[in-house]
DOTOR-961155 format. One record per residue: residue in three letters; x, y, z of N, C-alpha, C in turn. Coordinates in steps of 0.05 Angstrom, whole numbers. Layout:
// residues N
 res   n_xx   n_yy   n_zz  ca_xx  ca_yy  ca_zz   c_xx   c_yy   c_zz
 ALA      X      Y      Z      X      Y      Z      X      Y      Z
...
This chain:
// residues 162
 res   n_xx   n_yy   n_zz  ca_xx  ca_yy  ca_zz   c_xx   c_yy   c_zz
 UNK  -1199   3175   -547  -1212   3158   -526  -1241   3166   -521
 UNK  -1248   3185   -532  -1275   3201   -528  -1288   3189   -547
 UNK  -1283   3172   -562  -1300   3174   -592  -1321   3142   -574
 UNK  -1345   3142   -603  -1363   3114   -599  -1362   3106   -624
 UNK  -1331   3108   -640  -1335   3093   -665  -1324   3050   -659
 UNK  -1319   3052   -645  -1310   3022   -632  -1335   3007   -638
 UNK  -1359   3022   -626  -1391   3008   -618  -1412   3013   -642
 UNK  -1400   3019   -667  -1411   3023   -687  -1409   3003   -714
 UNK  -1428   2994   -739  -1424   2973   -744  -1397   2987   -764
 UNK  -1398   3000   -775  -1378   3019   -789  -1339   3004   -780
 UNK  -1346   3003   -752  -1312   3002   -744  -1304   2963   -748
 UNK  -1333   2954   -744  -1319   2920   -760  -1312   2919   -781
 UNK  -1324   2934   -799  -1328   2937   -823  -1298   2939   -828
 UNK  -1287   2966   -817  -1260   2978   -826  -1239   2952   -815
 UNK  -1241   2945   -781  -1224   2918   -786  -1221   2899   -796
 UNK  -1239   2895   -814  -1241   2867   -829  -1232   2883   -857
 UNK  -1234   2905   -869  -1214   2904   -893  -1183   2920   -886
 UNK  -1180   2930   -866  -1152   2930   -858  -1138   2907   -852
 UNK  -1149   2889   -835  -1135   2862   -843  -1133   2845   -863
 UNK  -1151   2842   -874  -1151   2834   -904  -1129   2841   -919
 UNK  -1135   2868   -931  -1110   2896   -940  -1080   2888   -929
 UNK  -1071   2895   -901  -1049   2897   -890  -1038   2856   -895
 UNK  -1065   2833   -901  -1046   2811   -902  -1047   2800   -928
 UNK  -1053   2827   -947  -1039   2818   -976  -1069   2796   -985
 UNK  -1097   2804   -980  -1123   2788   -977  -1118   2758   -979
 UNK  -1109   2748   -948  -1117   2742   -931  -1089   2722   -932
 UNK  -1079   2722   -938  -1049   2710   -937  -1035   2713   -912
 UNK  -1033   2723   -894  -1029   2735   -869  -1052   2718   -852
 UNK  -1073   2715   -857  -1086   2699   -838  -1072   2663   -846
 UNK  -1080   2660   -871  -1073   2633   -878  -1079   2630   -910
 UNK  -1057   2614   -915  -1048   2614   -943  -1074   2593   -963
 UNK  -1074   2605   -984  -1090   2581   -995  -1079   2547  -1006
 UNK  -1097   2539  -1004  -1084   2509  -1007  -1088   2509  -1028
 UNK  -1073   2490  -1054  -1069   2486  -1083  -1074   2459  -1085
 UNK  -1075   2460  -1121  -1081   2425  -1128  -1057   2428  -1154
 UNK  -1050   2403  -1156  -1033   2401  -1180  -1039   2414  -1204
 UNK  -1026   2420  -1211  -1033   2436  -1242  -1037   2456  -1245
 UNK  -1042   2475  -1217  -1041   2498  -1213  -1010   2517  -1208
 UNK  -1018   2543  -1208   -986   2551  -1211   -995   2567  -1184
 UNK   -974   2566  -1171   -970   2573  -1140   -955   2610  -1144
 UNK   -982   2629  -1133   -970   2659  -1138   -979   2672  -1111
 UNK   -953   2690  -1111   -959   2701  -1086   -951   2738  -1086
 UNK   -946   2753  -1060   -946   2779  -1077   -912   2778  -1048
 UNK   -898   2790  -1058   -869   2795  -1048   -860   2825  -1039
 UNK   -848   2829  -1020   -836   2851  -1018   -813   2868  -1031
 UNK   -823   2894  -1042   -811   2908  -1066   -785   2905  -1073
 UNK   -767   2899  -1047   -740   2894  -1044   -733   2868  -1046
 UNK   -746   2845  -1046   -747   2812  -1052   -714   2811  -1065
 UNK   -700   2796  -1055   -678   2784  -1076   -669   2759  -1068
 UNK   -658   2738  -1087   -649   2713  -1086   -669   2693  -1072
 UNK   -690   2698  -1092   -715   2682  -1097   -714   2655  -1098
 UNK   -716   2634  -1086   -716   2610  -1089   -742   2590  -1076
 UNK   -746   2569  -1083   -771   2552  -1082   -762   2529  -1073
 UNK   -765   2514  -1048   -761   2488  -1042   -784   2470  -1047
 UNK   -778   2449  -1065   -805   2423  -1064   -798   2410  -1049
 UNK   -819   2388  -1046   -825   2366  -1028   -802   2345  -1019
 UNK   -791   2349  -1039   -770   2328  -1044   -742   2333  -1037
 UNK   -744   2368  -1025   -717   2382  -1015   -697   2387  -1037
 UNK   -706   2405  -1063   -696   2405  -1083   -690   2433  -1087
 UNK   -677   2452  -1084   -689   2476  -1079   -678   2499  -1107
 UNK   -695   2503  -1120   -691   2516  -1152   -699   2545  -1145
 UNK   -682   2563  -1148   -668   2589  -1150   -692   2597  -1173
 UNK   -701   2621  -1172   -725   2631  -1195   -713   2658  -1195
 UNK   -712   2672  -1222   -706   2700  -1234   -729   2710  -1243
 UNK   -747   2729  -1234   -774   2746  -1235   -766   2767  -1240
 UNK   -788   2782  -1260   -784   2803  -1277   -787   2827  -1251
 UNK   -818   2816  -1242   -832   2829  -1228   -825   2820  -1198
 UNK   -808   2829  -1181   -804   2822  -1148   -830   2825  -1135
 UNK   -848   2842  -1144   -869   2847  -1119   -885   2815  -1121
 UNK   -888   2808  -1152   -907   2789  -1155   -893   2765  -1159
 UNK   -892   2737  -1150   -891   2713  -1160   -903   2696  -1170
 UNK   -902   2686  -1177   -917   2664  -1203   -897   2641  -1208
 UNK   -909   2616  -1200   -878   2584  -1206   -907   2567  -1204
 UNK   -901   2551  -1224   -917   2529  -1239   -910   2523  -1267
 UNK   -922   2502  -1269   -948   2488  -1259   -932   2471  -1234
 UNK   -954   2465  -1214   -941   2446  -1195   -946   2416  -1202
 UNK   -925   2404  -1203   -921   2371  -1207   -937   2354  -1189
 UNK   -924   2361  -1161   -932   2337  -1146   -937   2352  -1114
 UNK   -954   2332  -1101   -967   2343  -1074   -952   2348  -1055
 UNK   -951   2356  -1035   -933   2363  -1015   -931   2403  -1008
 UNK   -907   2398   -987   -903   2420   -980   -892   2438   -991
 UNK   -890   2460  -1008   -872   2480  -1021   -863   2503   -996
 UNK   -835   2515   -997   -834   2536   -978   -818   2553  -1012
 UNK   -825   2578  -1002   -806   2596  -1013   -796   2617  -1002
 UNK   -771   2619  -1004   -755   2637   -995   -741   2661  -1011
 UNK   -736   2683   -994   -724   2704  -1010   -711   2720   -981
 UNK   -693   2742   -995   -676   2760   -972   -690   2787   -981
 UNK   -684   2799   -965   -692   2835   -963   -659   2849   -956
 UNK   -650   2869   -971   -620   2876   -965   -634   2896   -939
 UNK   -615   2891   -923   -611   2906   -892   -622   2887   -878
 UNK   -639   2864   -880   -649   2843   -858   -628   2828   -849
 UNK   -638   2814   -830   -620   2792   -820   -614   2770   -823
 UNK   -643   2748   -828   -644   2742   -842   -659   2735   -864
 UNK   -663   2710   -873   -692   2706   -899   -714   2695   -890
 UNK   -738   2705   -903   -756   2698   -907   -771   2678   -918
 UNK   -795   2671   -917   -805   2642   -917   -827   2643   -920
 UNK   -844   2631   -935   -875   2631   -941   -887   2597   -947
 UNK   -902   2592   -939   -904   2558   -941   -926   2558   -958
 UNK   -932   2535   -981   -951   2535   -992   -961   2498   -988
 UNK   -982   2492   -992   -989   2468   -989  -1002   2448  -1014
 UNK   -996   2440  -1021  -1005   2420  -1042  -1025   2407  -1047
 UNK  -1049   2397  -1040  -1061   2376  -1041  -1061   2353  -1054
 UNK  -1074   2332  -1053  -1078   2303  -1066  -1080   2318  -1101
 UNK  -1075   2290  -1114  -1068   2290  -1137  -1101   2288  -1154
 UNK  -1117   2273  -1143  -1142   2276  -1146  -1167   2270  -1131
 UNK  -1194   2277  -1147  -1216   2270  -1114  -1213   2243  -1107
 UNK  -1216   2218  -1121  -1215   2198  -1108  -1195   2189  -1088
 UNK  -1178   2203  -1085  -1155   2195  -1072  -1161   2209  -1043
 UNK  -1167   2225  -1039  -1192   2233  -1012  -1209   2223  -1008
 UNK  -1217   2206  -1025  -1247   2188  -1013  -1251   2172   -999
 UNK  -1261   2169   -976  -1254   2152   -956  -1279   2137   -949
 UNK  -1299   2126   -971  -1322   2112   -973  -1310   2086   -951
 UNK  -1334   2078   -935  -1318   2045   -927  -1333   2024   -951
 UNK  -1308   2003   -948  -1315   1982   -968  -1343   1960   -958
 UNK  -1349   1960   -985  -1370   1935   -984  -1370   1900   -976
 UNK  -1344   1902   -987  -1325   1870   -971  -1301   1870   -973
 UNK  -1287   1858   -948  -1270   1859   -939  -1259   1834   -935
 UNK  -1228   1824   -945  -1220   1795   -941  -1193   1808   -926
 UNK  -1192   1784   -903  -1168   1781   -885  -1168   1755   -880
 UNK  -1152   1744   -886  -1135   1714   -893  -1153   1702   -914
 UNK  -1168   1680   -897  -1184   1661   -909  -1216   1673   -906
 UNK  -1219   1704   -890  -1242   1706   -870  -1254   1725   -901
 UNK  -1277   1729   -906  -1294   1756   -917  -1316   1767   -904
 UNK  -1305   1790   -899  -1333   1798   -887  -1350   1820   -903
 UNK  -1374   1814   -903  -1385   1843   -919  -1410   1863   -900
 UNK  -1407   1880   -918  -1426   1897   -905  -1451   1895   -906
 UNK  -1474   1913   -887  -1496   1911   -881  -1508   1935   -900
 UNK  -1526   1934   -915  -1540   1963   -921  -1547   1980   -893
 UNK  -1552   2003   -904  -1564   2018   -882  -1594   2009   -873
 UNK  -1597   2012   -845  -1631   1999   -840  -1625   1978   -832
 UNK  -1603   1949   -843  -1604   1928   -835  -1587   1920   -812
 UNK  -1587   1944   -797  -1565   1940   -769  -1580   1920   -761
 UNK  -1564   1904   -727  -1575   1896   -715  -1588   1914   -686
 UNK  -1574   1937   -686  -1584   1954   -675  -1616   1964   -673
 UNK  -1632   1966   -656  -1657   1971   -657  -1665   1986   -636
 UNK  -1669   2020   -637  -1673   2037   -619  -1696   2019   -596
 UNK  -1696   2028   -574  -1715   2013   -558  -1734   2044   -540
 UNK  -1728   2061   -545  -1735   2081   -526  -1757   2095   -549
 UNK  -1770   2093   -568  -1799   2100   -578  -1816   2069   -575
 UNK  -1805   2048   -558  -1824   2030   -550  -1832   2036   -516
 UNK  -1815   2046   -506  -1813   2054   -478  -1831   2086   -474
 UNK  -1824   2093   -497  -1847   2127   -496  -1869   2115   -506
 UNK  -1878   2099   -512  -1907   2084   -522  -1917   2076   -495
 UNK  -1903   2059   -481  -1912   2044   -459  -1921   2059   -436
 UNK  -1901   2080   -434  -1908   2103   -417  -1929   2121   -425
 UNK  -1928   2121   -445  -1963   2136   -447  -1976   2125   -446
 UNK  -1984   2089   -456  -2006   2068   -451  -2011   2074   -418
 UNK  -1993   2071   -401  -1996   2069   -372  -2006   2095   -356
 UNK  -2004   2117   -371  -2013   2143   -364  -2039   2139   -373
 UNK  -2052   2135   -400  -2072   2135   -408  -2093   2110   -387
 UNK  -2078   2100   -375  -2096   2070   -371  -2105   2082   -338
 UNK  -2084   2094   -322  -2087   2106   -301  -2101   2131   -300
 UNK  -2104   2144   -326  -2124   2167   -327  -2161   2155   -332
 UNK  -2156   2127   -345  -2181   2124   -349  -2186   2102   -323
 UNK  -2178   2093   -309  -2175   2092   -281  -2189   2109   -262
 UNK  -2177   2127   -261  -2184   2148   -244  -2205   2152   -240
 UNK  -2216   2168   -267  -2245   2185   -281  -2266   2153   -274
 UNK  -2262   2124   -272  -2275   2111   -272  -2290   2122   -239
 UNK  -2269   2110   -233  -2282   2115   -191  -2284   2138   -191
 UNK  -2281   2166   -201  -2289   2191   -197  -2322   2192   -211
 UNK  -2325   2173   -225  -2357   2170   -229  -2375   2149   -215
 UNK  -2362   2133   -197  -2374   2115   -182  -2387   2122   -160
């Protein structure tokens, strides 16, 4: 309790790779998100047994690993939520790790708005940028207001020379 290592840059330092470290880099904070075609790996506890992988679709396929500490299942098919599960002997019960999928590709995240648009019989299209009907009005109002400053300053100085 005597120490001033808390107030030193040294001790962020050490909490940011003890957390890191202790969540398996950075899995413990939050998992990374995947894209199809990638293979979904994660690191397991030494005792891991009856390994299994649920997809999206609630399908849930049982996996036999050489290596318990490490997992490795891919390639991934299709987007959605993966969980995987495993037991530890003496726990209570199993474990769970969620992985997330993303879109299948970029365009399918693209959320450009369209150029024209038909609903029934109606089309409507778009405006380029610039051709709003919108027209700021307040750098005509900061104009005016300095014309009227300026006109009252040369005002002034007039009858201050009269």
């Amino acid at each position: 309790l005597d120490s001033n290592w808390p107030f030193k840059r040294s001790f962020v330092t050490f909490i940011v790779n003890a957390v890191d470290y202790l969540g398996h880099s950075g899995e413990g904070l939050a998992s990374k998100g995947f894209l199809p075609g990638d293979a979904i790996t994660s690191r397991l506890p030494p005792m891991a047994q009856n390994i299994a992988i649920r997809t999206p679709q609630g399908d849930v396929e049982p996996l036999t690993i050489i290596d318990p500490t490490m997992f490795s299942w891919g390639p991934i098919r299709q987007s959605g939520v993966y969980v995987l599960t495993w037991t530890v002997p003496g726990a209570e019960s199993e474990f769970e790790r969620v992985f997330a999928v993303n879109v299948l590709s970029q365009e399918e995240g693209h959320i450009a708005a369209l150029n024209e648009i038909t609903i029934g019989a109606d089309t409507t299209t778009s405006i380029e940028p610039g051709e709003g009907s919108y027209t700021p009005l307040w750098p005509w109002a900061v104009g005016l207001c300095l014309g009227i400053m300026m006109l009252e300053w040369w005002v002034y100085h007039r009858k201050m020379m009269l």
